[in-house]
Residue frames as qw, qx, qy, qz and C-alpha x, y, z in Angstrom:
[[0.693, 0.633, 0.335, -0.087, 3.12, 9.47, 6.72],
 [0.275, 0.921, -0.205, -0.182, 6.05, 11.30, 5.32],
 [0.098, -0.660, 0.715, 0.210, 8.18, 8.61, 5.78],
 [0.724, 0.379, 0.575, 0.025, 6.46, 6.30, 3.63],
 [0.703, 0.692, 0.161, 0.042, 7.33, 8.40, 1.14],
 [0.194, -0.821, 0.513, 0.162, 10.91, 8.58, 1.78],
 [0.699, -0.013, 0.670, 0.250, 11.94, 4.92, 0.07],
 [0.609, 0.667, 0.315, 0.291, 10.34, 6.19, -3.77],
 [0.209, 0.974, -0.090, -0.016, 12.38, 9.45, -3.13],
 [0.409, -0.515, 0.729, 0.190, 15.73, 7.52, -2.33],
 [0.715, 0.123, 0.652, 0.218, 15.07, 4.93, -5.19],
 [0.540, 0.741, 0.340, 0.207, 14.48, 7.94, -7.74],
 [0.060, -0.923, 0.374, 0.073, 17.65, 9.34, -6.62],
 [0.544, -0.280, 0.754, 0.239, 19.35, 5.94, -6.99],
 [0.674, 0.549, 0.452, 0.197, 17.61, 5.96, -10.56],
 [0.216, 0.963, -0.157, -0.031, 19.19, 9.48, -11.32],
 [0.361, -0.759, 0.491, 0.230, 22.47, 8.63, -10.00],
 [0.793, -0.009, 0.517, 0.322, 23.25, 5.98, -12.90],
 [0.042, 0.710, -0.174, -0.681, 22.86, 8.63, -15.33],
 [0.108, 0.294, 0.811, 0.495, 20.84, 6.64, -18.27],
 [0.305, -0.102, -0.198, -0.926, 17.75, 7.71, -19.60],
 [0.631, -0.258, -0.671, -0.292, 16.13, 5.06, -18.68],
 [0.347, -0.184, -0.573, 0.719, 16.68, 6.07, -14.78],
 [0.087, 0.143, 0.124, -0.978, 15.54, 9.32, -15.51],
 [0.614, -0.255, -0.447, -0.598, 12.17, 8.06, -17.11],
 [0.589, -0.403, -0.701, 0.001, 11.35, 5.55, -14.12],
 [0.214, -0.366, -0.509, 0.749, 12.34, 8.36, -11.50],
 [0.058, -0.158, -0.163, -0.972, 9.79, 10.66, -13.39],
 [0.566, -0.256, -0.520, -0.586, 7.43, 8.43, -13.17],
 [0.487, -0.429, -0.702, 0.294, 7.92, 6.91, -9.79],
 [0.072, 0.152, 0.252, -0.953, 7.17, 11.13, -8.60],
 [0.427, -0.161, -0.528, -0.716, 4.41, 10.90, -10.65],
 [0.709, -0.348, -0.587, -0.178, 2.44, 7.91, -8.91],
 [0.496, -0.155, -0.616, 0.592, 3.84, 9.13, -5.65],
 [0.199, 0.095, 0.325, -0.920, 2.40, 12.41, -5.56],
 [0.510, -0.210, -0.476, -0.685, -0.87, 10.90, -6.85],
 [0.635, -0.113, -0.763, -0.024, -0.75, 8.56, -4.34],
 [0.239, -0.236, -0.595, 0.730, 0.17, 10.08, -0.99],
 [0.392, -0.021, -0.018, -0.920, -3.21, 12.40, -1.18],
 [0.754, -0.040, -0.478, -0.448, -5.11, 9.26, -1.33],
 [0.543, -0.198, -0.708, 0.406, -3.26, 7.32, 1.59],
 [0.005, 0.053, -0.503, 0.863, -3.97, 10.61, 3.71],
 [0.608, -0.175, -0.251, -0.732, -7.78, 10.63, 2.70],
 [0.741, -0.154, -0.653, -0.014, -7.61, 6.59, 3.36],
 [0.435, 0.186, -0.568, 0.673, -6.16, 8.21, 6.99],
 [0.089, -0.009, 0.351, -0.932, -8.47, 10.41, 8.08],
 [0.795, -0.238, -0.431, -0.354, -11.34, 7.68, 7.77],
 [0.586, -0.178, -0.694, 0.378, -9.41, 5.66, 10.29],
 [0.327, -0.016, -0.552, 0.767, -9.01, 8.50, 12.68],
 [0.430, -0.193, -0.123, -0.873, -11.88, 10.32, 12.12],
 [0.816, -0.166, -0.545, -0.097, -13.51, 6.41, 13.15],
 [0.606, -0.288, -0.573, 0.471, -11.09, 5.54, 16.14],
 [0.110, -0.949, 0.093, -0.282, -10.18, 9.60, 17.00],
 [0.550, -0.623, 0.469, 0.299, -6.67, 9.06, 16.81],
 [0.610, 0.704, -0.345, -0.118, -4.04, 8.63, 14.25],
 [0.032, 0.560, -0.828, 0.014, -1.89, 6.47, 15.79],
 [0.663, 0.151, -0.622, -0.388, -1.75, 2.77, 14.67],
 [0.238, 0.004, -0.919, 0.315, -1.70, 0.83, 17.34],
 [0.278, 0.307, 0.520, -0.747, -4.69, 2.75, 18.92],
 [0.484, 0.403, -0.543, -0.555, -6.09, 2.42, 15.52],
 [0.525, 0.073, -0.843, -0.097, -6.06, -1.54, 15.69],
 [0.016, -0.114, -0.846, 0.520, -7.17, -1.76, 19.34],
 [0.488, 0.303, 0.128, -0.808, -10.51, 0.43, 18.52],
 [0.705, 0.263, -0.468, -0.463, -11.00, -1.88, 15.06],
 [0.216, 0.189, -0.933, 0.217, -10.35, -5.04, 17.67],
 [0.016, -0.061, -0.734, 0.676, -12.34, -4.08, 20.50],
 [0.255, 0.390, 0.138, -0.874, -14.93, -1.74, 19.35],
 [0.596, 0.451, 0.657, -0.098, -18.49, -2.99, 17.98],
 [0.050, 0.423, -0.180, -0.887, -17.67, -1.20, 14.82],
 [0.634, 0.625, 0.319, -0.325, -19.76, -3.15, 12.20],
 [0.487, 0.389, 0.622, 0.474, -20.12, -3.33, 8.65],
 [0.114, 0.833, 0.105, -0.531, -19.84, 0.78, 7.74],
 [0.612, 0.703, 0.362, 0.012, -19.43, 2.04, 4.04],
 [0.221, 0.956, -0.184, 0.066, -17.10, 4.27, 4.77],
 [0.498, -0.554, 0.649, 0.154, -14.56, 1.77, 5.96],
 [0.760, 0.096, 0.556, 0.324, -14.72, -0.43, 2.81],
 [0.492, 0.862, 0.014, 0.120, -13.88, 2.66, 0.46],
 [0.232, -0.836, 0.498, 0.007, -11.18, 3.32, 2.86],
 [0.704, -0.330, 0.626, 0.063, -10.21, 0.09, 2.45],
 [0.674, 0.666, 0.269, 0.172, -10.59, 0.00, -1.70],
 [0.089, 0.987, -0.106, 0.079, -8.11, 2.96, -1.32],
 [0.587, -0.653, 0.475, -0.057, -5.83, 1.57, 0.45],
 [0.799, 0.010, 0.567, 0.201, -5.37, -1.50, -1.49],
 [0.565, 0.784, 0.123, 0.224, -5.02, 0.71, -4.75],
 [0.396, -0.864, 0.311, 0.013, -2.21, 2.46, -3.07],
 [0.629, -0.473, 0.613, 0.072, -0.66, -0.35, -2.55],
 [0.845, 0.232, 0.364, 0.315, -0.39, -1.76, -5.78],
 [0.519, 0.734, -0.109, 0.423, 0.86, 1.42, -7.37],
 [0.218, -0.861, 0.459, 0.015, 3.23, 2.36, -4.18],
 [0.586, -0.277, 0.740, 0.179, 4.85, -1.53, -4.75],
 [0.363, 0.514, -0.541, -0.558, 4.77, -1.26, -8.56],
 [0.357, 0.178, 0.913, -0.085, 2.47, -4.05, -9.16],
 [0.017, 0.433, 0.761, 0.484, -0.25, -5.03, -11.87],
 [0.788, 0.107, 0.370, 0.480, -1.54, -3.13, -13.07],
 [0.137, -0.977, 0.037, 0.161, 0.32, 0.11, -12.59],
 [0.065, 0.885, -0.458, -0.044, 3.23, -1.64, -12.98],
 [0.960, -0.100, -0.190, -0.180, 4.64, -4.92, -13.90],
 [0.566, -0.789, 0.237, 0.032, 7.59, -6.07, -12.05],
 [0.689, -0.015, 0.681, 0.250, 9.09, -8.48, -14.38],
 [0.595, 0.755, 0.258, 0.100, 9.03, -6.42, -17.64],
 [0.452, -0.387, 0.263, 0.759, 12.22, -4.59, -19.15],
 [0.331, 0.657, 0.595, 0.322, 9.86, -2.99, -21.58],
 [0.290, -0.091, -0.182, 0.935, 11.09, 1.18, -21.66],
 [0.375, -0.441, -0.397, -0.712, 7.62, 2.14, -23.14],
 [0.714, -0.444, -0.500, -0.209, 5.95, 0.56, -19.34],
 [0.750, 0.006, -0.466, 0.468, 8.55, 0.19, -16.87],
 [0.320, -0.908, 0.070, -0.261, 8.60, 2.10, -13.50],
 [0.698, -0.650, 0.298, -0.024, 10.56, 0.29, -10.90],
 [0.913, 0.216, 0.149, 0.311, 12.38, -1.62, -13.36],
 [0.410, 0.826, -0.039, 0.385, 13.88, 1.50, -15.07],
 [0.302, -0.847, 0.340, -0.275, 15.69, 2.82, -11.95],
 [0.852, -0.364, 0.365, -0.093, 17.29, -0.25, -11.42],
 [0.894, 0.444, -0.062, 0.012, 18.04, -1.83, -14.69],
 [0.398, 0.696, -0.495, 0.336, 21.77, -0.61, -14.00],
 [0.358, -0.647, 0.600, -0.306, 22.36, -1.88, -10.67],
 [0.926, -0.020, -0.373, -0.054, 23.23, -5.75, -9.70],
 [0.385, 0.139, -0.682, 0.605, 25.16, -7.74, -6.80],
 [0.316, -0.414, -0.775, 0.357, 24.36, -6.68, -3.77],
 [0.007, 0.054, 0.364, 0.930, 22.71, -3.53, -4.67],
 [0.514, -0.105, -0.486, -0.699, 20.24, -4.76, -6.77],
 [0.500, -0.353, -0.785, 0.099, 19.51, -7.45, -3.70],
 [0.133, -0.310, -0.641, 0.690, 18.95, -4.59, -1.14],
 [0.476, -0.064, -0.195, -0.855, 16.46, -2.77, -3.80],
 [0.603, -0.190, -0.607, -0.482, 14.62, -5.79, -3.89],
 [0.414, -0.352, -0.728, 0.417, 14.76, -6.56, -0.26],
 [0.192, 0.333, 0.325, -0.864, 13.26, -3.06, 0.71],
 [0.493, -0.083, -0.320, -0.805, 10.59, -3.48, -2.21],
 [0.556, -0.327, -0.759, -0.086, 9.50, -6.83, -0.67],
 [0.199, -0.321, -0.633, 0.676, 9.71, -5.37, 2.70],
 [0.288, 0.022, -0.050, -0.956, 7.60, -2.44, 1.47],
 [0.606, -0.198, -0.601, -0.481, 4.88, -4.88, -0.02],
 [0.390, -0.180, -0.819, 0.380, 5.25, -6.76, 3.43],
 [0.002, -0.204, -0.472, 0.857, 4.52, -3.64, 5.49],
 [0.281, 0.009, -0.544, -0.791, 1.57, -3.35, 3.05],
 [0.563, 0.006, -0.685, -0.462, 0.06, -6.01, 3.79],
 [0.358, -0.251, -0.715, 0.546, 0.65, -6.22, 7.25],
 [0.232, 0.082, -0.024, -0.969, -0.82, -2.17, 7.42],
 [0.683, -0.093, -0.311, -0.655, -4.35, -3.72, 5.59],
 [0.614, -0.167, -0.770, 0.039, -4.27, -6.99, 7.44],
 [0.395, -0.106, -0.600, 0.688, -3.65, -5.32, 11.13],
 [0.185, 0.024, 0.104, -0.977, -6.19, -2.80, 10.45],
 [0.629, 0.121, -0.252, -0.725, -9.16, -3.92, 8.24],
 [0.769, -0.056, -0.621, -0.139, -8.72, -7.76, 9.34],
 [0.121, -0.671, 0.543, -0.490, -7.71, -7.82, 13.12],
 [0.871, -0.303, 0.019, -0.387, -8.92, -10.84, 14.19],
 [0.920, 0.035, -0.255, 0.294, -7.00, -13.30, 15.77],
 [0.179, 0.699, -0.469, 0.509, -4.23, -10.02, 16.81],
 [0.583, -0.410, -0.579, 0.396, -2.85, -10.64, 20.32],
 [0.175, -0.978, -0.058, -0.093, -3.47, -7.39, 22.86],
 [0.163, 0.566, -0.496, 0.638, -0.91, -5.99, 25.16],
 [0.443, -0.229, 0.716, -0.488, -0.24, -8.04, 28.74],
 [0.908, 0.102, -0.030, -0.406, -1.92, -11.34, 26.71],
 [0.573, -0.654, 0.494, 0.003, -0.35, -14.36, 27.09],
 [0.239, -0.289, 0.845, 0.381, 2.01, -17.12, 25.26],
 [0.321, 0.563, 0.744, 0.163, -1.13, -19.32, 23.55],
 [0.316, 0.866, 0.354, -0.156, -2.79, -15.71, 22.44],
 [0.307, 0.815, -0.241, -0.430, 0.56, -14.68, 20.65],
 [0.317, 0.006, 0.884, 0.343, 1.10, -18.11, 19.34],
 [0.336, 0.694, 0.631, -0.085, -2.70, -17.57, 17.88],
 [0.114, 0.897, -0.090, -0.418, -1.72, -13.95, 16.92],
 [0.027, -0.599, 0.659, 0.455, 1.32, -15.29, 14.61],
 [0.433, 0.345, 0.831, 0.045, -0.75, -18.00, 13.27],
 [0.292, 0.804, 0.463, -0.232, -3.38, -15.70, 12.61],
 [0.008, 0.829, 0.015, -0.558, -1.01, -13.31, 10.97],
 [0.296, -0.190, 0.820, 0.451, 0.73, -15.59, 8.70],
 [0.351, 0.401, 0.831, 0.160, -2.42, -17.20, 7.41],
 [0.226, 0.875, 0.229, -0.361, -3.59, -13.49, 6.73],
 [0.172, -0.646, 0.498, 0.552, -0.05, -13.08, 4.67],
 [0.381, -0.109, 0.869, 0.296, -0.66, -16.18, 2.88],
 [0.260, 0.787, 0.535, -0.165, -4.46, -14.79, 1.94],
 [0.021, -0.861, 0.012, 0.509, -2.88, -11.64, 0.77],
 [0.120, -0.351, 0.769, 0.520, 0.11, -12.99, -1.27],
 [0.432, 0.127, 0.866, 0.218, -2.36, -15.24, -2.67],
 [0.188, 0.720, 0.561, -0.361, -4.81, -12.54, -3.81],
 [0.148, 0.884, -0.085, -0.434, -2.54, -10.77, -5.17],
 [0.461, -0.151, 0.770, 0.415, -1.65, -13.37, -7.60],
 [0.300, 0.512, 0.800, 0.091, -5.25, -14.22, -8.76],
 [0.230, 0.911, 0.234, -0.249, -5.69, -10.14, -9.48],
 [0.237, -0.688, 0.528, 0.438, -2.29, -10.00, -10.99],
 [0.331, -0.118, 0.914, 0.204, -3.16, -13.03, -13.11],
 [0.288, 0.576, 0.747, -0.164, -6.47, -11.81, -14.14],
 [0.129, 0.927, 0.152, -0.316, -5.67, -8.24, -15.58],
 [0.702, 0.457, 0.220, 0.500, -3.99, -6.85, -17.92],
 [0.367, -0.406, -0.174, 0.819, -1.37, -3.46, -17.43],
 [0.099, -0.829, -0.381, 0.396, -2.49, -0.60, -17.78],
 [0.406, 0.519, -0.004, 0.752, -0.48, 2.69, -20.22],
 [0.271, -0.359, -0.349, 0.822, 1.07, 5.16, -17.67],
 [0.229, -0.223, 0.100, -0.942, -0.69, 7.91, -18.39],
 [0.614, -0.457, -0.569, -0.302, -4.07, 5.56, -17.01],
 [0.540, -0.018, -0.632, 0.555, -2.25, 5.64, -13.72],
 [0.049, 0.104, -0.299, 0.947, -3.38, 9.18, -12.79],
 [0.747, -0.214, -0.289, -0.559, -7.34, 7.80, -13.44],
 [0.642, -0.283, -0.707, 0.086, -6.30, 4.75, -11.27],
 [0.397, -0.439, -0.599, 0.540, -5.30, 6.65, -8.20],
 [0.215, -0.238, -0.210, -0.924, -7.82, 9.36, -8.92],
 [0.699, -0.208, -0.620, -0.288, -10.12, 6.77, -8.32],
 [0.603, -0.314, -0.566, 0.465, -8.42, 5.70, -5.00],
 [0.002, 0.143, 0.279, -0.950, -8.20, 9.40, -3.66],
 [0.470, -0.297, -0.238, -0.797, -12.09, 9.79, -4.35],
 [0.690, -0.310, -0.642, -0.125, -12.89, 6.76, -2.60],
 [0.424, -0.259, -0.599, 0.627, -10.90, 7.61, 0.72],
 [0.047, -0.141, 0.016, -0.989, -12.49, 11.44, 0.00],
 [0.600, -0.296, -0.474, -0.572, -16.25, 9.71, -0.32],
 [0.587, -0.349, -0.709, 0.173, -15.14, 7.66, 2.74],
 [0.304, -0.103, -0.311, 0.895, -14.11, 10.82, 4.96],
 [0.324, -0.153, 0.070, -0.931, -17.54, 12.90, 4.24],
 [0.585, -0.379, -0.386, -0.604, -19.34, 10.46, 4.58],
 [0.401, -0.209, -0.615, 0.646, -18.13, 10.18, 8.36],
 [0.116, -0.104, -0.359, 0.920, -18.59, 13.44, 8.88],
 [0.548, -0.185, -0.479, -0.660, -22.16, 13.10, 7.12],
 [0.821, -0.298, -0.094, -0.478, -23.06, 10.20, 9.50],
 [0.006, -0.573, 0.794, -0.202, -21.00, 8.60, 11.93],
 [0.790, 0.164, 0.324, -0.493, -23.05, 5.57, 11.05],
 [0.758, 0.623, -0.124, -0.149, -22.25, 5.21, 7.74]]
């Protein structure tokens, strides 16, 4: 977990290091939504493990493969969490819009705004990779079907990369139609959005330990 949250602390040191104000406002704010956030990805954690009894992801995905687990309440908060997360760790509607240069709004933008060349292409290749891993994280967990195991053969990880794409393409596409539908947010709302998400993974976690049913 802690290195998930190494990338926002290297980009809000690349936002200091230009030495505008407009750095220094998008690295305030990308601490901001980071510590709000990482308390809410651990909550969204300790559903999973508390569920599989384990924390590690692969064992994690085999349990949510294999294992009759059902339709349980406390996985689809975990999973409501999760996806909040993700829009404010990848500075997306509407926490953040990607495509604005507005100084009153702007997170990710701000830290950037000075860089270009090849730079500004490896920010944006690690933010897409972030979103990637994002999406791969909620797809590999909360959608497994289709995965291939371990010792399975050629046809079941030809199916598995099928299966994983078409799950990318589902994702990307979702997150148009909710991008396209809403309207951004004012930063201070931010700390109510992933308030929100940390209750949900909190509501999902007692109510494990309330009823390993549920």
């Amino acid at each position: 977990m802690p290195y998930w949250a190494l990338p926002a602390f290297f980009l809000a040191l690349a936002g200091l290091d230009v030495g505008t104000s407009f750095g220094g406002i998008g690295a305030s704010r990308e601490m901001m939504i980071a510590s709000l956030a990482e308390p809410a990805m651990l909550m969204m954690v300790f559903t999973l493990s508390l569920l599989a009894g384990t924390t590690e992801l692969s064992a994690v995905a085999r349990f949510m493969l294999n294992a009759d687990v059902g339709l349980r309440v406390s996985l689809a908060l975990a999973l409501l969490a999760l996806v909040m997360v993700a829009i404010a760790e990848n500075a997306r509607i509407p926490v953040d819009n990607p495509a604005t240069h507005l100084e009153l709004t702007m997170v990710h933008e701000a830290m950037v705004l000075e860089y270009s060349g090849r730079h500004l292409a490896l920010i944006e290749l690690a933010a897409s990779l972030k979103l990637l891993l994002y999406l791969s994280l909620t797809a590999c967990i909360f959608a497994p079907w289709g995965m291939a195991t371990a010792g399975a053969g050629f046809v079941d990880y030809l199916v598995g990369v099928v299966a994983y794409l078409a799950k990318l393409a589902a994702g990307g596409l979702l997150l148009a139609l909710f991008e396209t539908s809403i309207a951004k947010m004012r930063v201070f709302r931010v700390g109510e959005f992933l308030g929100a998400a940390l209750m949900l993974g909190l509501l999902g976690t007692l109510l494990l330990f309330v009823s390993r049913s549920l």
